[in-house]
C-alpha positions as CSV (number, residue, x, y, z in Angstrom):
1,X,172.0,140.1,70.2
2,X,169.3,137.7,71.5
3,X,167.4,135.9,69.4
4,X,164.6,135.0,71.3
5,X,161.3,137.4,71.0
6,X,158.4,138.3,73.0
7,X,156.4,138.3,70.1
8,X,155.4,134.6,70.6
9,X,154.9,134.3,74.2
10,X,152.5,137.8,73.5
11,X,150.6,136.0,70.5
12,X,149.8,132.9,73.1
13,X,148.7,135.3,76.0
14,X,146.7,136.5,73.7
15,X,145.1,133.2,72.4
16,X,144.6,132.4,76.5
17,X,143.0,135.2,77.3
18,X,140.3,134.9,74.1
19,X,139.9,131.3,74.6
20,X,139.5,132.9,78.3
21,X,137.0,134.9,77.6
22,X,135.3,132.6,75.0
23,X,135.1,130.1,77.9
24,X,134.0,132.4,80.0
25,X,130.8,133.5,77.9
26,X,129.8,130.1,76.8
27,X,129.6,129.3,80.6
28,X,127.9,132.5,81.3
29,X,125.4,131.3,78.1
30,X,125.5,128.0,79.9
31,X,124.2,129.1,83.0
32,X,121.7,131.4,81.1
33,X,120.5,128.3,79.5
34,X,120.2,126.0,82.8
35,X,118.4,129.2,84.5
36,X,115.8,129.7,81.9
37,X,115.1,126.0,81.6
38,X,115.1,125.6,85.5
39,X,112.3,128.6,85.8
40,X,110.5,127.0,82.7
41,X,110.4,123.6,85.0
42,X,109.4,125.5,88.2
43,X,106.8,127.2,86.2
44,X,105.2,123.8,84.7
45,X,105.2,122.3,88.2
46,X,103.5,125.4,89.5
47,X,100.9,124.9,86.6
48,X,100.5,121.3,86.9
49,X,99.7,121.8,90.5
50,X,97.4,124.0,90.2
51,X,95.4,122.4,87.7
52,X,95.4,119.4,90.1
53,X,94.0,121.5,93.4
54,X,91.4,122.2,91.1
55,X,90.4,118.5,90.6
56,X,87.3,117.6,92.6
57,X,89.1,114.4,93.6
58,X,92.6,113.0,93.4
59,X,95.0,112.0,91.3
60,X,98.1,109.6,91.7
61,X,100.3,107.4,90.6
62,X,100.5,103.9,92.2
63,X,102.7,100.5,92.4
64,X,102.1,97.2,90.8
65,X,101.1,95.0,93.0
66,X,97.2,94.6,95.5
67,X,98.2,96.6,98.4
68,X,98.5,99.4,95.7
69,X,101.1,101.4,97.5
70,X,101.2,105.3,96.3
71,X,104.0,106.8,94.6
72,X,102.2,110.3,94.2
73,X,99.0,111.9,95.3
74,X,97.4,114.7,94.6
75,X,96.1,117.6,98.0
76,X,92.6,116.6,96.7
77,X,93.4,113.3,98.4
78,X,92.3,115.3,101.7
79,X,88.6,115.9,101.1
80,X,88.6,112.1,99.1
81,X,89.7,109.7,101.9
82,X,90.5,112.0,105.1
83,X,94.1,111.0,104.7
84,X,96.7,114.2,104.1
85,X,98.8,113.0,101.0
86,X,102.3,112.4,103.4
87,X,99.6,109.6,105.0
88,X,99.2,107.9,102.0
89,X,102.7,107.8,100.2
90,X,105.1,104.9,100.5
91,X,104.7,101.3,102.0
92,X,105.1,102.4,105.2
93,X,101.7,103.6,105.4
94,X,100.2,100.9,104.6
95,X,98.3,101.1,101.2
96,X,95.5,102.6,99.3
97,X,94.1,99.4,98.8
98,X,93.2,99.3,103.1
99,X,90.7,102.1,101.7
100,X,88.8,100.5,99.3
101,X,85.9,98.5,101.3
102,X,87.0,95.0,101.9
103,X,83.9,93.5,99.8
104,X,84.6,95.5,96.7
105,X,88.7,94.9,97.2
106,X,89.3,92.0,95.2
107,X,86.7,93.5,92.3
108,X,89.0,96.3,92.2
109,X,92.2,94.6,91.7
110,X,91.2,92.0,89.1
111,X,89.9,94.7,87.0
112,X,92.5,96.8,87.1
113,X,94.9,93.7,86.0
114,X,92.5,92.8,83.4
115,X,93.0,96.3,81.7
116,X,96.5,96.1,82.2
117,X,96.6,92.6,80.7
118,X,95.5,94.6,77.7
119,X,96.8,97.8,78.0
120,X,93.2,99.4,78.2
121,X,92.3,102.1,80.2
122,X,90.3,100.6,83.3
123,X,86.5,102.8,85.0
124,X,85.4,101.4,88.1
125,X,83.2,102.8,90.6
126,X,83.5,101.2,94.1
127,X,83.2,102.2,98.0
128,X,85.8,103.6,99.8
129,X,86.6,103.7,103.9
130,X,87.8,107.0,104.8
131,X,89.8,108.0,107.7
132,X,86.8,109.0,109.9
133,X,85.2,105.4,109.0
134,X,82.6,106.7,106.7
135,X,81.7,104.9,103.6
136,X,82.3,107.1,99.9
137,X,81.2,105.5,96.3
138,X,84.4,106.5,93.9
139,X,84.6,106.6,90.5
140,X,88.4,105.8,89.6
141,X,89.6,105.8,85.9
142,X,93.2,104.9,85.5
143,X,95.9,103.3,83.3
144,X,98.8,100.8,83.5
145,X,102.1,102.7,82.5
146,X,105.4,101.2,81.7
147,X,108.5,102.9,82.8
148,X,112.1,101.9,82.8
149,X,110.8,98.0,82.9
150,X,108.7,98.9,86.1
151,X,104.3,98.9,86.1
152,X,103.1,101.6,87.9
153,X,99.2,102.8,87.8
154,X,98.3,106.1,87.0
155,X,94.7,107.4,87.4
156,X,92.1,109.7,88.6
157,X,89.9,109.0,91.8
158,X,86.5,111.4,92.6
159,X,83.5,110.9,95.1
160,X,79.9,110.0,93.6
161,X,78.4,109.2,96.8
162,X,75.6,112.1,96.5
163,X,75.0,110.4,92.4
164,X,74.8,106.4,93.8
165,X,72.0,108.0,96.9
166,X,70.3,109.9,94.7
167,X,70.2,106.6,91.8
168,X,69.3,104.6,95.2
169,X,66.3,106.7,96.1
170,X,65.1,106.7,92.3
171,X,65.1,103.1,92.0
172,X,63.4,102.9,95.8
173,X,60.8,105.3,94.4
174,X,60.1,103.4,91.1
175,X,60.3,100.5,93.1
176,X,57.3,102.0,95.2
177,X,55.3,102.7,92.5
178,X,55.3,99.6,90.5
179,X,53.9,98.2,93.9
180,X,51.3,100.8,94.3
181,X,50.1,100.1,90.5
182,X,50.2,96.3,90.7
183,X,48.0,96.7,94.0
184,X,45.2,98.9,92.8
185,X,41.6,97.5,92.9
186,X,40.2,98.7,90.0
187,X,41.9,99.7,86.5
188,X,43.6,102.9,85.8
189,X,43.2,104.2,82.3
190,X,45.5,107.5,81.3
């Protein structure tokens, strides 16, 4: 008589096929997991962008240093500057700092290093070249972000052309009347 059993060799095809089947379900949970998580993403991203189509201007994220080369832009960049947000991305085309107009350029960058230098967020309001040629006053409020040891600039950028025209032709018309009053011949009493 033998003295060798199937009983073993049945007891550890059964331990293979439960820690089969365990295996099996925790990558089937696994993949559960990754799937949910990966819609969750997709879902976020779809929010995100459409809270940002919605911004009457543009959003982005920018490099450290004056040309200001874009990481990320926002669609809105279109109706801002002219410029389709593929145009504006990456160094090689060129900067966003070619936009701003060349007398306000240097304004621009020292204050955005000066709120950097303390870690403030930085409001500036400047004129802008778009890609027709026509000249935009912006209102840009932004911050200096630190990530991974690299400086990056993240911000908001929105037209107020029609707001500095219409300030213009208020101060033209106050202007206009302080003349008129200082040249009247005779005394005015209200």
């Amino acid at each position: 008589p033998s003295t060798w059993s199937w009983r073993p060799l049945k007891w550890a095809a059964g331990v293979f096929v439960l820690a089969t089947m365990l295996g099996l379900g925790w990558v089937a949970s696994l993949r559960h997991q990754v799937r949910t998580r990966t819609e969750a993403l997709h879902e976020k991203e779809r929010e995100l962008s459409t809270l940002m189509s919605n911004l009457p201007g543009m959003a982005y994220r920018g490099g450290h240093d004056p040309a200001r080369p874009l990481q990320f832009v926002s669609e809105g960049c279109w109706e801002l500057t002219g410029y389709r947000p593929d145009e504006l991305l990456g160094a090689a085309n060129g900067s966003y700092a070619r936009l701003v107009h060349p007398e306000d350029r240097d304004r621009v960058w020292d204050a955005i290093q000066a709120a950097a230098a303390l870690g403030q967020r930085y409001q500036l309001v400047y004129r802008l070249l778009t890609a027709g040629g026509a000249e935009k006053w912006v209102w840009e409020q932004g911050l200096a972000v630190l990530k991974d040891g690299v400086l990056s600039f993240e911000g908001f950028i929105t037209d107020i052309t029609e707001r500095k025209q219409a300030e213009a032709q208020l101060a033209y018309e106050r202007d206009l009347l302080v003349v008129l009053f200082e040249n009247l011949p005779d005394a005015v009493y209200f």
